[in-house]
N, C-alpha and C positions, 0 to 999 in steps of 0.2 A: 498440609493441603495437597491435595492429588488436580496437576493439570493436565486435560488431554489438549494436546495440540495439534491439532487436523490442517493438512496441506503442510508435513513435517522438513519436507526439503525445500521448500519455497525461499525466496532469497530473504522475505520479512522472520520465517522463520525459525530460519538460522538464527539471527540475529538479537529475536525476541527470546530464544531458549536460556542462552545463560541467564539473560537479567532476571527470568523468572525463577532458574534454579537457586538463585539466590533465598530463595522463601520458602518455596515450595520442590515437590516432586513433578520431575515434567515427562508424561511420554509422549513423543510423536509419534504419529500415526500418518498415513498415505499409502500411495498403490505401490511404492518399492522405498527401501531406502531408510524406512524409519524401526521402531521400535516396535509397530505393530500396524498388518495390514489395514487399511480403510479407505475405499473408494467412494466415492460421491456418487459415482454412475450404478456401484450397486444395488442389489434391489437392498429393500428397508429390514429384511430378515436377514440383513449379514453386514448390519453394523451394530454389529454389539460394542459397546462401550464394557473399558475397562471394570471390576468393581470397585464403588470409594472414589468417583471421579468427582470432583466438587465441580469443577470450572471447563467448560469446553472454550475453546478459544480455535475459531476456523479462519485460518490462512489461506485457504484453498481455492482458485478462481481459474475460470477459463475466461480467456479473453476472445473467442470465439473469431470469427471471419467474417466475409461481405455475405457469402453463398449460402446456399442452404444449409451444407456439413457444417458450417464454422458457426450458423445461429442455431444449430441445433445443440450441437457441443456446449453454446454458450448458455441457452435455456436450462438442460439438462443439469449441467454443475452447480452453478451459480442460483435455479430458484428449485429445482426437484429434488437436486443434492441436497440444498438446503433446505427444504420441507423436511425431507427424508431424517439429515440429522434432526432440525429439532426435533421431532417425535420418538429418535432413538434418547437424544436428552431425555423428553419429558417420561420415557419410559423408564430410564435408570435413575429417575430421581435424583439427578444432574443440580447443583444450587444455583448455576449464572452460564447463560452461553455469554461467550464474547462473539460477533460477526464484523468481519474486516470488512466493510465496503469500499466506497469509493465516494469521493466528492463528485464524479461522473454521472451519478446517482441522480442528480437531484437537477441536469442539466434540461432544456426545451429541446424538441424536437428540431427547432431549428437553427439552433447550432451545428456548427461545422464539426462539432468534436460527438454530435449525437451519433451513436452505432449499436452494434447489436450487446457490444461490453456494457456500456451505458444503462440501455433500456434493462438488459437481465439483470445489474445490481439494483434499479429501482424493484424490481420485480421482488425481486431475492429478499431488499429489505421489508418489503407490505407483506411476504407472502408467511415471512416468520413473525414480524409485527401480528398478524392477522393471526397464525398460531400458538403463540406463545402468551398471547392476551386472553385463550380460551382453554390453555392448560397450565394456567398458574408458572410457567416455567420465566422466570426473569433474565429479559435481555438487554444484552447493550449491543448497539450498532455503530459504529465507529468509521466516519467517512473522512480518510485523508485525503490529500490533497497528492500530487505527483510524487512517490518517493521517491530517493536514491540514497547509493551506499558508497563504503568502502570496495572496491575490488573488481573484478568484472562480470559478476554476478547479477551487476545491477544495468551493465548496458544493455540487454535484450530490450528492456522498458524505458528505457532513455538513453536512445541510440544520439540525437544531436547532443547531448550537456554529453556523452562522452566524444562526439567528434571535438565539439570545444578544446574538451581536457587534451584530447589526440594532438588538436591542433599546435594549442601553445606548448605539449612538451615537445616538438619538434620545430619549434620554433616558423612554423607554417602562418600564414594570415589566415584569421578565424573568419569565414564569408557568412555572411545573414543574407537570408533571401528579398525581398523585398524593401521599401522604403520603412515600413511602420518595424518598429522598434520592441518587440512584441513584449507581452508581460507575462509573467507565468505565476503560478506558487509552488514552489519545489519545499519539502521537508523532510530532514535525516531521518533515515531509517532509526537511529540511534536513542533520536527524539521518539519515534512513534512506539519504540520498545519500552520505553519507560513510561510514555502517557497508558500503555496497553494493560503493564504491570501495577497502575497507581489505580485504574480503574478496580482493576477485580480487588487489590488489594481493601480500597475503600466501597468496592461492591456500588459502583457507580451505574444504574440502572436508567436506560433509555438511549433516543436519538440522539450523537451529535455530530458536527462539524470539525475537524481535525488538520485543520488548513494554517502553515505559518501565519505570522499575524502582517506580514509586508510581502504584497508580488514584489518580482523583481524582473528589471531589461534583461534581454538576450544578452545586452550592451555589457550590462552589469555584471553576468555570469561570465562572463569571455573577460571584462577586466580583470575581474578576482582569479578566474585561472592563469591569467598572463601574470599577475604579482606572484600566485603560488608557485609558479615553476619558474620565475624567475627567465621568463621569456623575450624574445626581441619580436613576438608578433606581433601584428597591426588588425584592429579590426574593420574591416570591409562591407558594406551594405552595396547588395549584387539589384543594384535600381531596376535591372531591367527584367527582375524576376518575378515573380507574383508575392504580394505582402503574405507574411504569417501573420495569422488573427490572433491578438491576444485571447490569452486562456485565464480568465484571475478568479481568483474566492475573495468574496464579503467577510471583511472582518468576524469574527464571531468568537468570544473565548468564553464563551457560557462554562463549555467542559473544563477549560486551565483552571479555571473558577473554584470549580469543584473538588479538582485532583491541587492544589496546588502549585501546578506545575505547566510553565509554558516552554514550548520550543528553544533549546539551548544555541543550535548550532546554525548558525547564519550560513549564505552564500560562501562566503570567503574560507569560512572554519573549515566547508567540505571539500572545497577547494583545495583548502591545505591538506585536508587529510587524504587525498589520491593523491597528491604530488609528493606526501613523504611516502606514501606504500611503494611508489613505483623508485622515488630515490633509492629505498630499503631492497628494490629487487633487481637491481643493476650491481 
């Protein structure tokens, strides 16, 4: 099996490339850095796909700004990119796109977390849903929830769980803003490579959900990194500051269902796993 991999340097797709090479052939592709040029923002006459590609799988996202440049950026990548590839798919007779979304995706406008990243993965997903139902080309859509990783590849996108981590390894009190105690759903990068690789493997076709199956407190994440690093912090809630709103996802494990396979790596596990990396680089 031949994978192209689009958005090849990305921090998911890092991560997802061995487990795939495990089976299969993988190239990456992107604007520098991979195994072969492919830009999103190109026009549609210069993305040629490899030949003998079975499986496209796109990692690729702009997370766009508030201004005009950063929701054009974000329009552009995320729903034209994405038109653009599916029809280079359906043109090289492509067997399965994978597209990476977002649980973002499926949020009201009037939420706090609604923005321009948001609104273009909804787009992104209808716009190839709406494509790919009209050229026979079969897709999965895959919408996790917050990742994160190993290393510091992963703080750009989750700058507080890494001030946490910052905090307790310096033994610093972990401050939370507000009185509310906020909830999230965080899942390992680790998890999401293997749910990624179970899908195409079983050619799992359609919409889903990709969210741990338990939110967890701000509380909760800051405990588990003060046990991994084996810290003397305290955790702190700064009353006098404005509440963070919980962020959670609705159970849903229709997809684990499918693939056999649910989320291995709890809160704690990932915890453990920064505080050995960073013990290993002292």
């Amino acid at each position: 099996m031949r994978i192209l991999l689009v958005g090849g340097t990305s921090s998911l797709a890092r991560a997802l490339k061995p487990v795939l090479s495990e089976s299969a052939e993988v190239i990456t592709a992107g604007r520098a850095g991979c195994d072969m040029r492919l830009d999103l923002n190109d026009p549609v006459e210069m993305m040629t796909l490899p030949e003998g590609t079975d499986v496209v799988v796109n990692a690729a996202a702009s997370f766009g700004g508030p201004g005009f440049e950063g929701m054009l950026a974000a329009e552009s990548v995320n729903v034209l990119g994405v038109l653009k590839l599916c029809h280079s798919c359906a043109m090289a007779r492509v067997g399965h796109l994978v597209l990476i979304s977002s649980i973002f995706s499926g949020i009201d406008k009037r939420s706090s977390f609604y923005n321009i990243y948001s609104l273009s993965k909804r787009h992104s997903d209808e716009i190839a849903e709406l494509y790919c139902s009209t050229s026979s080309l079969p897709l999965t859509i895959l919408r996790p929830s917050q990742f994160y990783g190993v290393g510091e590849a992963y703080r750009k996108h989750q700058p507080f769980l890494f001030r946490i981590m910052d905090a307790a390894a310096s033994n610093e009190d972990i401050l939370i803003f507000g009185k509310n105690d906020a909830l999230r759903n965080f899942i390992h990068v680790e998890d999401i490579a293997r749910i990624i690789a179970l899908v195409i493997r079983r050619k799992i076709i359609g919409t889903f959900s990709c969210a741990n199956g338990e939110n967890v407190r701000y509380s909760e994440v800051a405990a588990a990194a003060i046990r991994a690093f084996g810290s003397k912090s305290a955790i702190r809630f700064m009353r006098d500051q404005p509440d963070i709103p919980d962020n959670i996802c609705e159970a849903n494990d229709s997809l684990f269902r499918l693939i056999d396979y649910y989320p291995q790596i709890s809160i704690s596990m990932g915890m453990e796993k920064e505080a050995s990396l960073r013990r290993r680089a002292e």
